[in-house]
N, C-alpha and C positions, 0 to 999 in steps of 0.2 A: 160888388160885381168883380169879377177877375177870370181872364180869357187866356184862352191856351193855343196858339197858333197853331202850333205843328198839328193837334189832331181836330181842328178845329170844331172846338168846344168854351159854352161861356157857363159858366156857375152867377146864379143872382140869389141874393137872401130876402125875406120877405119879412113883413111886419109882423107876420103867424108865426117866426121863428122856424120855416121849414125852408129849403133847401132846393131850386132846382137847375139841372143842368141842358140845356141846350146845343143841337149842332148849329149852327151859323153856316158849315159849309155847304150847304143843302139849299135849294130857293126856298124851301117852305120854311124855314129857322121852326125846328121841330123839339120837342121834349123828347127830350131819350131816358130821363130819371129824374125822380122824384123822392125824397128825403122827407117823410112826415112821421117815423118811428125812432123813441131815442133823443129827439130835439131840444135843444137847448131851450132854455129857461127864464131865458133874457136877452138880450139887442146883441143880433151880431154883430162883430165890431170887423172884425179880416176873415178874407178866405183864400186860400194857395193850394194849387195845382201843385203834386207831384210831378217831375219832367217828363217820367213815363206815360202821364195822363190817366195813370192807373188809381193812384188813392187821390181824396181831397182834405183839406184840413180846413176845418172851421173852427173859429174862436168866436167869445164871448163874454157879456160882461157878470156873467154868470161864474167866471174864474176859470173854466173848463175850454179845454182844446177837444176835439172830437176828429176821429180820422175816418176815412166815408171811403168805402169798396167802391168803384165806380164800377165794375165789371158784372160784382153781384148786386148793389143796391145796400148794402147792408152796413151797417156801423161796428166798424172790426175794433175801435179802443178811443178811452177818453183818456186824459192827462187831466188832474186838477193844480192848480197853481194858487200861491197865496194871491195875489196879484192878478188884476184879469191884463190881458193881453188885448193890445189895440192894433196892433202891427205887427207882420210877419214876414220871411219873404224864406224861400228856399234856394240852396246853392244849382248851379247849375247840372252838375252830376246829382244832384237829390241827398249827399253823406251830411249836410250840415242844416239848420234849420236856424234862424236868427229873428228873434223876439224882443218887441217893447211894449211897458206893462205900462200901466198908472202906476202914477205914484212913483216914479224910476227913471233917474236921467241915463242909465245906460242900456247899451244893447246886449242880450242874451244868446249864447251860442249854444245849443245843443247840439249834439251828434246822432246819426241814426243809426241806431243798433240793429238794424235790420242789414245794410249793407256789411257787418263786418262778423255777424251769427247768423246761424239758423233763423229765416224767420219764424216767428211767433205771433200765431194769429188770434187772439181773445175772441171767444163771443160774449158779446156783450149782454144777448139774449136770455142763456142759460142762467140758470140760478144758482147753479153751482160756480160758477166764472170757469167752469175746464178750460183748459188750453190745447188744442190742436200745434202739436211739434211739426212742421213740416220737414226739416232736415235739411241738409246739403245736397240738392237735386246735382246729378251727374250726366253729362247728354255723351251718348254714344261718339262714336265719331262715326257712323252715318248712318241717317235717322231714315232713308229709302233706299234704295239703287237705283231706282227712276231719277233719283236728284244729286244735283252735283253737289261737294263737299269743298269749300277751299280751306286753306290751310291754317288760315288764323294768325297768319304772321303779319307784323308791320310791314304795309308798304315798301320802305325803304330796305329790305329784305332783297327784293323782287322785281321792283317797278322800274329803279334805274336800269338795270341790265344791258340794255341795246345803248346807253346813251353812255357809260364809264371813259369812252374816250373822250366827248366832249367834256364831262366834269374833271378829268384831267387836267385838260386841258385851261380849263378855267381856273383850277387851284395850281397850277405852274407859278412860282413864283418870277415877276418881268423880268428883275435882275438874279445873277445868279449869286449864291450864297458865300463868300471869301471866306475860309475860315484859317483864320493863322498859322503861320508853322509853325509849330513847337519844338524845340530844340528838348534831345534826348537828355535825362537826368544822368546819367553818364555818356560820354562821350566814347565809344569804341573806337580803339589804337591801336594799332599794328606795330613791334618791335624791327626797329633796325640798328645800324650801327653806329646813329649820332645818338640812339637813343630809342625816340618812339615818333610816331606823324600821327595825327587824328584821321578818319574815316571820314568820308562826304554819304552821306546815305545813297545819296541822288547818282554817285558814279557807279551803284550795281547793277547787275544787270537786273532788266524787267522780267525776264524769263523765270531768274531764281527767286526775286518775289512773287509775286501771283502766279498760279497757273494758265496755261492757257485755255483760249475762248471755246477750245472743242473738248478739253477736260472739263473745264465747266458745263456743258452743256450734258455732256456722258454720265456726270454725276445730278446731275437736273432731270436726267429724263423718268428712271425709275422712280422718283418720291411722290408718283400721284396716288391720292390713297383712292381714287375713281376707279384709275387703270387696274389696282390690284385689287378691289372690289370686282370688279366686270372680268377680269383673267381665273379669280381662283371661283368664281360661284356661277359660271355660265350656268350650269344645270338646277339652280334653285329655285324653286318655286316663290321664294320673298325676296327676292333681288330686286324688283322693284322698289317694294318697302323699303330695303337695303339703304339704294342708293338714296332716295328723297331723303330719308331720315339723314345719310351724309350730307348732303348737299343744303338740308335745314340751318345745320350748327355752322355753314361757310360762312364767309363776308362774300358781298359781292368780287371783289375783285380774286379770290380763293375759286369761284364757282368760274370766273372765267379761264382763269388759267386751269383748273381741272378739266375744262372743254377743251379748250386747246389743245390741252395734253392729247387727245383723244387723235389727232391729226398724223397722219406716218411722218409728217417734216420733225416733229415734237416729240418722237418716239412710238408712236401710237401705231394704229394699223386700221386699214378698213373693215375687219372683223372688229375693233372693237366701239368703231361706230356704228357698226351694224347694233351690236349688241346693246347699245346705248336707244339707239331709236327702239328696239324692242322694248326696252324698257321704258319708255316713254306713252307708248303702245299700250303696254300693260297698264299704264297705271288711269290714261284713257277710259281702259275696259272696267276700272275700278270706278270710276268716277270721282276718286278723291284726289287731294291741292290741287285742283283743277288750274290755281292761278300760279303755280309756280312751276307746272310740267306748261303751260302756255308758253311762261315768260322761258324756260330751260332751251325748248321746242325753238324761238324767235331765234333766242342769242347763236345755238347750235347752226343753225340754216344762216345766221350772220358772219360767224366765225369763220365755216367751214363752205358755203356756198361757191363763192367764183371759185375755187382753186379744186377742188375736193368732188363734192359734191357732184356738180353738173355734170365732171366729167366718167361718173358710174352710174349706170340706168339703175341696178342695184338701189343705193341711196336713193335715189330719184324717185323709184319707186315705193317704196317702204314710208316717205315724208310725204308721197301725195295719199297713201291710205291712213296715215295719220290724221293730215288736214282733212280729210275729209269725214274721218271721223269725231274731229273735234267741231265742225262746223255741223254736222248731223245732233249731236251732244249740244249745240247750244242754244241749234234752231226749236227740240225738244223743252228744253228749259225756257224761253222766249212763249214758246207758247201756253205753258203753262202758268206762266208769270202775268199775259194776257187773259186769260181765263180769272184769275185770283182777283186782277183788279177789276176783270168785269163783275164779278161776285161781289166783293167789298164795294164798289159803285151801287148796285143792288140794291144788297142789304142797309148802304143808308140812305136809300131812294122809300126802302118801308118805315109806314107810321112805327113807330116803339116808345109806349111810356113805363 
């Protein structure tokens, strides 16, 4: 017997050498499939769930492994082994399969060649053995326009956003970091007329070392690759695309200052936040990275709200047709996500053997 929580499902073997699988999550603990074509030969000995819940693997003392379709019913491959197998257990990702036999003080590791090729489905049925190549399935990047698409990135992408000053804040080192003076490998000297005096670094001026904080800031402002994305392509019809795809390859802390950029104190102008929320807008209508035009949408209206914002109906406007079409776009999706589970509720509410 061996139970698979997440889809909740139990597998039990029987003394007829057949096979059947049970839901548990249901009050009536019902059969959903039954294994009597194909059946081993002799006493099973283990049986393991795929994590997917999708294949089963049974062993026996028959020396044979047998892999079981749950979806269709059917016995898609057998594995024979010198050795019958008593114990088995699958990795957690499904990539590795671990075995012990008789006769055999150690454990066996297989790999599963399905996660790293085309799968290859055997039937077992045919008498010819063909093989059905299934290939490298490719999924669109979106499968409706009725349904949202998110972007596929890690979390840590996207999710911080609003929070980067307090993680700052937390990675601030308590004391500050001393690091040594280093005395020049030559000493610069100045000739006079006992000879020569050495130089103090520390007595020139500050002015001729560094520039100053408003040349810094003049040389700061033009380098946002945002602002020249949104300046030279107002009229493109992919500028949305555009900019997501730039703001993909950022780090977060890149994506915030690109925003900032966007502000007239940082060089920016409120035409080119106009044009930013457009584009935000756009990509709304697209219904694709829904989670990262969210998180873009939050940080924007965080950065730019008390000072900016509020104070242009403009902005104010254009962010509440926003929000309201992203809360229109979610309440859409909510309800169809309600509908799906009422259906899956359902469908395992019917008898099925």
């Amino acid at each position: 017997m061996i139970v698979h929580r997440d889809s909740g499902l139990i597998s039990l073997a029987f003394n007829d050498y057949t096979i059947k699988i049970y839901d548990f999550d249901t009050m009536t603990f019902k059969c959903i499939r039954t294994f009597t074509d194909h059946i081993h030969t002799n006493d099973i000995t283990a049986l393991a769930f795929m994590p997917d819940a999708r294949w089963l693997l049974s062993t026996s003392l028959d020396k044979t492994m047998r892999i079981w379709d749950i979806p269709s019913g059917q016995l898609i491959d057998m594995i024979e082994f010198d050795q019958a197998i008593i114990t088995l257990a699958v990795s957690p990702n499904g990539d590795m399969l671990a075995t012990g036999h008789t006769d055999a003080l150690g454990v066996y590791l297989w790999s599963n060649r399905s996660m790293f090729v085309g799968s290859t489905i055997g039937s077992i049925i045919d008498i010819d053995k063909e093989q059905l190549l299934v290939g490298e399935f490719q999924s669109p990047e979106q499968i409706s326009k009725n349904l949202i698409t998110l972007s596929s990135l890690p979390e840590s992408k996207w999710k911080n956003l609003l929070v980067l000053d307090t993680i700052r804040q937390r990675n601030k080192p308590k004391t500050p970091i001393n690091i040594p003076k280093q005395a020049p490998f030559f000493l610069p000297t100045v000739s006079n007329l006992r000879g020569f005096v050495f130089i103090n670094p520390d007595d020139e001026n500050e002015t001729n070392k560094k520039p100053s904080h408003i040349s810094q800031i003049q040389q700061f402002l033009y380098q946002s690759s945002l602002t020249n994305l949104l300046d030279h392509q107002k009229s493109n019809s992919s500028l949305s695309n555009d900019v997501i795809h730039l703001l993909k390859d950022l780090g977060m802390a890149k994506i915030e200052y690109e925003l900032r950029c966007l502000s007239p104190e940082q060089g920016g102008s409120v035409e080119r936040m106009l044009i930013f929320l457009d584009v935000l807008n756009q990509g709304f209508d697209y219904k694709q990275n829904y989670d990262l035009i969210s998180s873009y949408l939050a940080l924007f209206i965080q950065l730019h709200g008390t000072n900016i914002i509020w104070k242009n109906e403009e902005l104010i406007e254009k962010i509440r047709k926003i929000q309201l079409k992203q809360k229109d776009t979610w309440m859409n999706i909510q309800r169809q996500l309600n509908t799906s589970i009422a259906l899956v509720k359902y469908i395992k509410s019917v008898t099925t053997i």
